[in-house]
N, CA and C atoms as an extended XYZ file, in Angstrom:
396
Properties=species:S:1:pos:R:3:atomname:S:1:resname:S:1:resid:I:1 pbc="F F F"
N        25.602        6.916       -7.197 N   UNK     1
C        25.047        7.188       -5.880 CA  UNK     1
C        23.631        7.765       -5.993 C   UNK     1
N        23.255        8.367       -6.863 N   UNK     2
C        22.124        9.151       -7.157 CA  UNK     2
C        21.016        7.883       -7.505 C   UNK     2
N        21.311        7.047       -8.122 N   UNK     3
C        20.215        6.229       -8.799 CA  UNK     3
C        20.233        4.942       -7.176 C   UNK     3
N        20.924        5.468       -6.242 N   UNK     4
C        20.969        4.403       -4.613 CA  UNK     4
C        19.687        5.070       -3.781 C   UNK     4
N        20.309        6.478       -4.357 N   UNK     5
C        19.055        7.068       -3.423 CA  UNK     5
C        17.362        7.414       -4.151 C   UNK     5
N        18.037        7.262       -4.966 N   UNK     6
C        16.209        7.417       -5.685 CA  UNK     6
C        15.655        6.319       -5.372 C   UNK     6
N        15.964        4.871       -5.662 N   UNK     7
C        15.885        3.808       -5.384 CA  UNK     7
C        15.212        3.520       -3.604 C   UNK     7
N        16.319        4.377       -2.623 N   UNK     8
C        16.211        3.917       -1.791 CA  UNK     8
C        14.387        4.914       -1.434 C   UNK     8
N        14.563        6.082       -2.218 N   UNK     9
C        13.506        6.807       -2.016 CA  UNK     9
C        12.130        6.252       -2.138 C   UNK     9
N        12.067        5.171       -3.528 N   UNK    10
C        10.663        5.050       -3.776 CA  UNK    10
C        10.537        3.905       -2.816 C   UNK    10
N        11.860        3.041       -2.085 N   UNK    11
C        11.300        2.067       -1.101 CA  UNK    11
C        10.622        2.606        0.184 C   UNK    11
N        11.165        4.035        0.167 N   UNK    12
C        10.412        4.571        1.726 CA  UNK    12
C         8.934        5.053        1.198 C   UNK    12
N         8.577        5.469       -0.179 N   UNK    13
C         6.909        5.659       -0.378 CA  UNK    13
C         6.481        4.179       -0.467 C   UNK    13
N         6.934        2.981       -1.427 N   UNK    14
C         6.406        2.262       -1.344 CA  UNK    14
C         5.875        1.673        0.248 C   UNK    14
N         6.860        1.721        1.134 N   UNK    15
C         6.481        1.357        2.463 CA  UNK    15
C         5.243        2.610        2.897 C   UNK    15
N         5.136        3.932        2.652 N   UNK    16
C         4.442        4.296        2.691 CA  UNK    16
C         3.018        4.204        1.833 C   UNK    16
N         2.986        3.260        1.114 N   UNK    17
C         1.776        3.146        0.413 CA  UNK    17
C         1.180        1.576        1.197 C   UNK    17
N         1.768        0.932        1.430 N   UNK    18
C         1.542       -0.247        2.247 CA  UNK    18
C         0.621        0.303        3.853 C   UNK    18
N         1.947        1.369        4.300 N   UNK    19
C         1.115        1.546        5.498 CA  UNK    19
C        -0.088        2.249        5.526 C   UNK    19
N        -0.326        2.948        4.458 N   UNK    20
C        -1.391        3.757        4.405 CA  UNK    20
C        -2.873        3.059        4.238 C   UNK    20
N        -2.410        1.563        3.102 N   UNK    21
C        -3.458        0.822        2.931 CA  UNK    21
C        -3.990        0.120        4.367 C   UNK    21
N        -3.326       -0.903        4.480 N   UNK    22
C        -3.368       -1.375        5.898 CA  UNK    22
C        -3.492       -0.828        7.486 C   UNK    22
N        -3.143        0.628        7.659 N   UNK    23
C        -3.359        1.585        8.881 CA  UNK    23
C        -4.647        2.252        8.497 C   UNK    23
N        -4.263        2.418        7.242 N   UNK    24
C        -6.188        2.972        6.929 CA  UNK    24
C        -7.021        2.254        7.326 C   UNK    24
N        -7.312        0.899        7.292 N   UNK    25
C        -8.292       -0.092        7.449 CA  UNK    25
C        -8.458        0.462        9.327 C   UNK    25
N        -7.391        0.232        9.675 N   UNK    26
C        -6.999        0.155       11.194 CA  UNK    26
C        -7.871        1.515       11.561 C   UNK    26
N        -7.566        2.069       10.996 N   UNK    27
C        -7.794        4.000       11.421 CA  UNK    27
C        -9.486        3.942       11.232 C   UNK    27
N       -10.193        3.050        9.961 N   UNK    28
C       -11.469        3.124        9.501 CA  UNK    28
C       -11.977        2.726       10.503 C   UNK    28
N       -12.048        1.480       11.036 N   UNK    29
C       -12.198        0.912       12.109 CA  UNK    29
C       -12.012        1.469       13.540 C   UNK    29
N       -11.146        1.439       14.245 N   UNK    30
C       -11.080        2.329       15.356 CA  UNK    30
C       -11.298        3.768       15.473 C   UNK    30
N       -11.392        4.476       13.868 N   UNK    31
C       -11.520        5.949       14.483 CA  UNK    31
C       -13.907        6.162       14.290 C   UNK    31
N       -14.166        5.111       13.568 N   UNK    32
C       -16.003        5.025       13.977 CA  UNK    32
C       -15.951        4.390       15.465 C   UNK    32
N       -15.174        3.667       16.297 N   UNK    33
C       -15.618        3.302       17.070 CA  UNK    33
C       -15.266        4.384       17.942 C   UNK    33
N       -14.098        5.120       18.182 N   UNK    34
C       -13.682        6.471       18.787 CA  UNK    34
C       -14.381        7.836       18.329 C   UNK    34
N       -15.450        7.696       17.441 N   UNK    35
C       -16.276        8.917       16.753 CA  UNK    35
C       -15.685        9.936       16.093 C   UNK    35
N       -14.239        9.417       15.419 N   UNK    36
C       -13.777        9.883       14.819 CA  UNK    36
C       -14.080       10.383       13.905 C   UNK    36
N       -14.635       11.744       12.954 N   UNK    37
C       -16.149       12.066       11.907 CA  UNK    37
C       -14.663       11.791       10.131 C   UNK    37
N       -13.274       12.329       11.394 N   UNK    38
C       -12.857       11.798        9.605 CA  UNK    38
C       -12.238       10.924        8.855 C   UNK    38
N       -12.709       10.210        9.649 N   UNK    39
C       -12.168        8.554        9.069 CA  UNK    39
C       -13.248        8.052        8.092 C   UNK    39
N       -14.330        8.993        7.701 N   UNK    40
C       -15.080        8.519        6.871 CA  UNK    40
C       -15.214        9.889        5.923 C   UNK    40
N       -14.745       10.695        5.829 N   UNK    41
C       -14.271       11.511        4.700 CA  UNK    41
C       -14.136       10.808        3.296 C   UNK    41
N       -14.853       11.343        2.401 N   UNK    42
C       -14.952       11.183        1.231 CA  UNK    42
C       -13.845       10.581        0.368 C   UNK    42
N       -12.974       11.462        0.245 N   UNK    43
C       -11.702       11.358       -0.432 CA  UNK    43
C       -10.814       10.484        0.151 C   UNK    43
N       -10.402       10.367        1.207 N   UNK    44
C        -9.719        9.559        2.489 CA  UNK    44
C       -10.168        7.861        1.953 C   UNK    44
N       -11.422        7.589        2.062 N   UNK    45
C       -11.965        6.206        2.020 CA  UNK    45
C       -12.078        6.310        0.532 C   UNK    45
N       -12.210        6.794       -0.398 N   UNK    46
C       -11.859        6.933       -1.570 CA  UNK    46
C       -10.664        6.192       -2.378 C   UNK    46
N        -9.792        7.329       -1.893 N   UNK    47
C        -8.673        6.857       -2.180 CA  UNK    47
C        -7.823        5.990       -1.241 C   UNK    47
N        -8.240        5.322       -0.204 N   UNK    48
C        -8.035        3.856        0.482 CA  UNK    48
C        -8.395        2.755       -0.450 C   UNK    48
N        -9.898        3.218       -0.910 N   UNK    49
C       -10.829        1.823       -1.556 CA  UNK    49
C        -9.507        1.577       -2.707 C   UNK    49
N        -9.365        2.830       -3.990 N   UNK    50
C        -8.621        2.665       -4.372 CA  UNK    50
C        -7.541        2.349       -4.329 C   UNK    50
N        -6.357        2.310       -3.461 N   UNK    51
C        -5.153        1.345       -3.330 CA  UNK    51
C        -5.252        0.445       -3.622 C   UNK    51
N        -6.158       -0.003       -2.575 N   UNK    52
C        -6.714       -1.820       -2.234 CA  UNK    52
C        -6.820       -2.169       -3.631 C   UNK    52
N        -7.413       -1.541       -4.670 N   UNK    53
C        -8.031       -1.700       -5.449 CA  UNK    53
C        -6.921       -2.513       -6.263 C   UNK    53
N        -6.025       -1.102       -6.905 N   UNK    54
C        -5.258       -1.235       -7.638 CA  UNK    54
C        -4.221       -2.576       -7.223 C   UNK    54
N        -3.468       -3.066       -6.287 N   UNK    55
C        -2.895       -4.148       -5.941 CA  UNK    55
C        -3.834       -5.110       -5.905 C   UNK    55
N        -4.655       -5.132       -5.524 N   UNK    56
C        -5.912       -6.730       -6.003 CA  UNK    56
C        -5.567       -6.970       -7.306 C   UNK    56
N        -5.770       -6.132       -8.331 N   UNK    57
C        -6.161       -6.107       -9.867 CA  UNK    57
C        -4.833       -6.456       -9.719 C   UNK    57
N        -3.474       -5.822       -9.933 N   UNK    58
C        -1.793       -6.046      -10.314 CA  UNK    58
C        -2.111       -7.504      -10.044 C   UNK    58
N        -2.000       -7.998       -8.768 N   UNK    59
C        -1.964       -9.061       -8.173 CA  UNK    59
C        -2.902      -10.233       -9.218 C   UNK    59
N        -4.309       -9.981       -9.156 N   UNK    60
C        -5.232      -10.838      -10.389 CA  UNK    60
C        -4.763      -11.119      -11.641 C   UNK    60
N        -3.838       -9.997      -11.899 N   UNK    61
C        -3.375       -9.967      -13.048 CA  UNK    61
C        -1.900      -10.533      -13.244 C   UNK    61
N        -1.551      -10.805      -12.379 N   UNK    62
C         0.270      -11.191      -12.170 CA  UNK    62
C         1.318      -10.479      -12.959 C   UNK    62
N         0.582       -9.188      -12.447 N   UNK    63
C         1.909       -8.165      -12.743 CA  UNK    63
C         2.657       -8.021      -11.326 C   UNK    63
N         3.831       -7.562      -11.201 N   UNK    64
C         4.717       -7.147       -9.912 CA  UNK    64
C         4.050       -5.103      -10.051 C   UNK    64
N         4.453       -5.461       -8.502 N   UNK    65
C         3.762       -3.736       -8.349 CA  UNK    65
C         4.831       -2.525       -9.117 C   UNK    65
N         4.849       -1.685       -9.765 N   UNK    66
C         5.261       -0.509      -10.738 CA  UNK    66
C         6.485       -0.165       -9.849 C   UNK    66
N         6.077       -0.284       -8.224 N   UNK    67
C         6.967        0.156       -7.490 CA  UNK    67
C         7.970       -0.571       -6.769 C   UNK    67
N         7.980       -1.620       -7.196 N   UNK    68
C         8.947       -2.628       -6.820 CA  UNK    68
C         9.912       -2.701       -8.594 C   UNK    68
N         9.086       -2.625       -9.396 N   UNK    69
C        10.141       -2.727      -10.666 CA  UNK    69
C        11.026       -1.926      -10.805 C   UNK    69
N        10.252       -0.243      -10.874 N   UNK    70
C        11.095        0.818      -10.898 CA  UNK    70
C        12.281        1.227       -9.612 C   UNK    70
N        11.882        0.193       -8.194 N   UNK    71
C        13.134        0.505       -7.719 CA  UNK    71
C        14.105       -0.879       -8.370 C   UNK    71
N        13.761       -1.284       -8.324 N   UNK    72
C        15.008       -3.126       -8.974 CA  UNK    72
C        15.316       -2.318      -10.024 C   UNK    72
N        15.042       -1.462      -10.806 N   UNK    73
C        15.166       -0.912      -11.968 CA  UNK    73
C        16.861        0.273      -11.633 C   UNK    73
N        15.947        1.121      -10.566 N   UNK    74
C        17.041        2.139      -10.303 CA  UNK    74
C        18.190        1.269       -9.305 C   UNK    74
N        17.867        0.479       -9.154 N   UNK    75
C        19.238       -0.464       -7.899 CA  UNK    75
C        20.557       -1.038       -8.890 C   UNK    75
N        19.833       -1.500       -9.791 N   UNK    76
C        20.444       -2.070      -11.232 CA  UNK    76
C        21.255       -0.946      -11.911 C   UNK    76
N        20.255        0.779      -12.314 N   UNK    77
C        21.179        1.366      -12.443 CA  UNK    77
C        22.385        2.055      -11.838 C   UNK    77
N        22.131        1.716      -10.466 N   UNK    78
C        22.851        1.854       -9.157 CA  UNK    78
C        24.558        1.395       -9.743 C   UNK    78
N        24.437       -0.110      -10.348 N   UNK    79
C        25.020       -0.858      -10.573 CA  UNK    79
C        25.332       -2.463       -9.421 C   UNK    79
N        24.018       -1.952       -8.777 N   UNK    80
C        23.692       -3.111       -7.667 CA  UNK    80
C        23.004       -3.789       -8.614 C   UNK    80
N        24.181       -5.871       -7.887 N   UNK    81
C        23.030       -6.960       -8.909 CA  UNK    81
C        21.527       -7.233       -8.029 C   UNK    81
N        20.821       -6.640       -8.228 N   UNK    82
C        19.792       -7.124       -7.462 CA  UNK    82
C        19.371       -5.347       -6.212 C   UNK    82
N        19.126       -6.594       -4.937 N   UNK    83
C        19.185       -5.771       -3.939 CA  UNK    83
C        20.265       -5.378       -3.148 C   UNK    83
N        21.168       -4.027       -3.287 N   UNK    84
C        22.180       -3.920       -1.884 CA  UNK    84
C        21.960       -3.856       -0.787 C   UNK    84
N        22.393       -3.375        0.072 N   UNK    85
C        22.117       -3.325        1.532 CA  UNK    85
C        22.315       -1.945        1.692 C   UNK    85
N        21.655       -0.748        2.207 N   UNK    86
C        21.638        0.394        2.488 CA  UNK    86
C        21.016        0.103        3.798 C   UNK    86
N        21.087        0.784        4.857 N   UNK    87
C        20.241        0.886        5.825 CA  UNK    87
C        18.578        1.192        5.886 C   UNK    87
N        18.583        2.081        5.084 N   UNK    88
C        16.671        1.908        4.882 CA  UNK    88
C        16.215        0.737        4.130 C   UNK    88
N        17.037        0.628        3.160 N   UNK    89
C        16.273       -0.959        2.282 CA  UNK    89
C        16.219       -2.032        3.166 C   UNK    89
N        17.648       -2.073        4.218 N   UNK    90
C        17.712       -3.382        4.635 CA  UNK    90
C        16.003       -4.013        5.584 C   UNK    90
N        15.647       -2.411        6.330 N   UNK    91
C        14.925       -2.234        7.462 CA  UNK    91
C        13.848       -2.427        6.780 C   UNK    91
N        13.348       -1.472        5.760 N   UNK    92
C        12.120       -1.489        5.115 CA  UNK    92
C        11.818       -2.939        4.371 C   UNK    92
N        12.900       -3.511        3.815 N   UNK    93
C        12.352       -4.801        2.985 CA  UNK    93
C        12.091       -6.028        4.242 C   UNK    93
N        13.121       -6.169        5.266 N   UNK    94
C        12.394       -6.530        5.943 CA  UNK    94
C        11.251       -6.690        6.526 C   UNK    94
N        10.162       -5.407        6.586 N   UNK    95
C         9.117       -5.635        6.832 CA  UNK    95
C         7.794       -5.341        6.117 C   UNK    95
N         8.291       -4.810        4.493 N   UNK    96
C         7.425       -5.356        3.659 CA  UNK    96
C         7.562       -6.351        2.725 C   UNK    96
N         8.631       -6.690        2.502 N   UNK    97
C         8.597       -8.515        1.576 CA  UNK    97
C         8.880       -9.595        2.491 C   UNK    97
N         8.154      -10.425        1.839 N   UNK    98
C         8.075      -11.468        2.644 CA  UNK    98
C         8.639      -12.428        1.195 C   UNK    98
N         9.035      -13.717        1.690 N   UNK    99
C         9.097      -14.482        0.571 CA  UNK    99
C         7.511      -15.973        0.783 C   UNK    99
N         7.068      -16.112       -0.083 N   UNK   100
C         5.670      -17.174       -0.653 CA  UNK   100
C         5.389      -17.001       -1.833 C   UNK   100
N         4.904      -18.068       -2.085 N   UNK   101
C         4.087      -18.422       -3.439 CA  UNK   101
C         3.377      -16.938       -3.620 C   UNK   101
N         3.282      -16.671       -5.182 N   UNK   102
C         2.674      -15.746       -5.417 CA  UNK   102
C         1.201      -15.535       -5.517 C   UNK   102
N         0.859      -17.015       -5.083 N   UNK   103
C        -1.075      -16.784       -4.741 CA  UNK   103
C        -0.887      -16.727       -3.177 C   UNK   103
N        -0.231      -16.977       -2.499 N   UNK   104
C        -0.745      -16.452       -1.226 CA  UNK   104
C        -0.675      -14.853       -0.874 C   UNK   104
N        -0.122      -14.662       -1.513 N   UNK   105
C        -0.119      -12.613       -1.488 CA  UNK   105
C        -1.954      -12.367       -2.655 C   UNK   105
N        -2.221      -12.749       -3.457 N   UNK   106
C        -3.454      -12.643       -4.028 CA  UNK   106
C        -4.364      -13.325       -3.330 C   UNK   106
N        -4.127      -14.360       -2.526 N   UNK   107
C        -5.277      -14.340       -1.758 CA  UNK   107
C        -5.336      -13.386       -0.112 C   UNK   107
N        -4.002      -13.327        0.097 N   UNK   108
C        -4.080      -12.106        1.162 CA  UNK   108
C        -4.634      -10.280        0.923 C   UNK   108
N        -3.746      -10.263       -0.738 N   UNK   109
C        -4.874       -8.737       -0.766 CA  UNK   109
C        -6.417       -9.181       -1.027 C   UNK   109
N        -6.938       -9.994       -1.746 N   UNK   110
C        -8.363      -10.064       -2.447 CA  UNK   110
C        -9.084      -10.060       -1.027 C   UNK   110
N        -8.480      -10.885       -0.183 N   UNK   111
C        -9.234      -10.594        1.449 CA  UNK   111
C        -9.018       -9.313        2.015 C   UNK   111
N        -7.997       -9.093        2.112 N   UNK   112
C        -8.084       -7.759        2.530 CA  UNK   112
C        -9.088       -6.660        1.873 C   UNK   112
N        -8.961       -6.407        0.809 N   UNK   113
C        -9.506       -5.667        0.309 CA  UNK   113
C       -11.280       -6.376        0.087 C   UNK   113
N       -11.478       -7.243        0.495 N   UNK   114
C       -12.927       -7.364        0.546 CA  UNK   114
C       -13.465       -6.924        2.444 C   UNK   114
N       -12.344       -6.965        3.444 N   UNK   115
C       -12.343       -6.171        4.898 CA  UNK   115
C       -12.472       -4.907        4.357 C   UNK   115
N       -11.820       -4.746        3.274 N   UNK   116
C       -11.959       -2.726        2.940 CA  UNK   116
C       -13.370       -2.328        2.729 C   UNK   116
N       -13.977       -3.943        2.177 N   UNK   117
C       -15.486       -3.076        1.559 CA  UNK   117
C       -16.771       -3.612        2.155 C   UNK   117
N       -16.009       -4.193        3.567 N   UNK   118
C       -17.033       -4.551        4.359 CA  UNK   118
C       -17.212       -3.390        5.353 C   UNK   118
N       -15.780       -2.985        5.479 N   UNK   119
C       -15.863       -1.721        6.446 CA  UNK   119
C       -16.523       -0.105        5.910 C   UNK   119
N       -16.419       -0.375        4.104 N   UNK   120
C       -17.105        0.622        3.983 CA  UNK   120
C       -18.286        0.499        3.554 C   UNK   120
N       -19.550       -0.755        3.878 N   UNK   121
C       -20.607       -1.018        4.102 CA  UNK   121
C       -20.907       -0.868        4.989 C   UNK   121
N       -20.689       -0.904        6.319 N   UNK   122
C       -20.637       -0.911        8.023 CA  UNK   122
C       -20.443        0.583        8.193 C   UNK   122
N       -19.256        1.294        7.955 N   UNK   123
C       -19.199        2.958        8.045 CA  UNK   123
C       -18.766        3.709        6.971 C   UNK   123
N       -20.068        3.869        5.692 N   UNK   124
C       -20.148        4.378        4.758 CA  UNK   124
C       -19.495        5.697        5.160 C   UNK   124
N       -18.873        5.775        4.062 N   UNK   125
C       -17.845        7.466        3.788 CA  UNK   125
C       -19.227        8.080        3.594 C   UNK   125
N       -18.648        9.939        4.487 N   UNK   126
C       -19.653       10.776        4.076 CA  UNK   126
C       -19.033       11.711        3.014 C   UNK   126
N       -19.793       12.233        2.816 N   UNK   127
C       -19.722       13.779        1.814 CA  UNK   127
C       -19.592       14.942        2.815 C   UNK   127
N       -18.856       15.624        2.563 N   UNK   128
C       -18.951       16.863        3.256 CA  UNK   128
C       -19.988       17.947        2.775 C   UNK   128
N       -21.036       18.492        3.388 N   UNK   129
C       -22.408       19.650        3.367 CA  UNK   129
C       -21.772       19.825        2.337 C   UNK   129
N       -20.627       20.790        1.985 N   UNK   130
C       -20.654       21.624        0.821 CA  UNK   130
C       -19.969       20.720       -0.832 C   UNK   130
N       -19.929       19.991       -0.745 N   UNK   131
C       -19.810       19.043       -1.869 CA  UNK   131
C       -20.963       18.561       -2.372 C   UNK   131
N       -20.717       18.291       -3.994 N   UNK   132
C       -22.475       18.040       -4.442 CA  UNK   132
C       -21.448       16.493       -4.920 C   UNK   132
C-alpha cells in the first residue's frame, strides 16, 4: 500500500510540474497584460524557462520523463502490472497522458518552449533593486 501511495504521490507533483509549466506561460502572459510586476520575477521565469527546458532536451533526447519512470517503477513495486486504477491516477492520467507518436509530444514541447522564449523576449524577467 505504501509504494500505491508514493506512486500515486509523484503523479499529483508530476501533474503539478505540467501545470506549472503551461499556467506559467498563461500567468506570463496575462499577468504583463494585467500589470502584474511578478510575473516577471527573476527566479519565477527562471525556473519556468528551465522546466521547458529540461522536457525539450528528455524529449530531443528520447528519454521518458524521471517522473513517469519512477512512478511505473513504484506501481510495479505496488505489485500493480502496469497502471492500477486509484482515483487520483485515474483523474490525473487522464488529463496528462495522452496516447501519439512520440514526435508529436517533441514537436509540441520544442514549440512550446520556443512560446516560453518568445514571451521572455516580449516581457523580459526583472531583477529585483536589491539583487546584483
Amino acid at each position: 500500500m505504501l509504494y500505491q501511495h508514493l506512486a500515486d504521490a509523484v503523479l499529483v507533483a508530476h501533474f503539478g510540474v505540467v501545470v506549472f509549466i503551461v499556467g506559467g506561460l498563461a500567468l506570463i502572459v496575462a499577468g504583463n497584460w494585467l500589470g502584474w510586476r511578478w510575473v516577471n520575477g527573476w527566479w519565477f521565469r527562471l525556473t519556468h524557462a528551465a522546466a521547458i527546458l529540461v522536457v525539450v532536451a528528455q524529449s530531443w533526447l528520447g528519454e521518458l520523463c524521471p517522473l513517469t519512470v519512477l512512478e511505473s517503477w513504484l506501481r510495479m513495486k505496488a505489485g500493480a502490472p502496469g497502471y492500477s486504477r486509484s482515483f487520483i491516477e485515474y483523474w490525473l492520467q487522464r488529463i496528462i497522458f495522452y496516447e501519439a507518436p512520440f514526435w508529436v509530444f517533441t514537436l509540441a514541447y520544442t514549440v512550446f518552449a520556443l512560446l516560453v522564449f518568445v514571451a521572455w523576449w516580449h516581457f523580459p524577467p526583472r531583477r529585483s533593486k536589491g539583487s546584483h
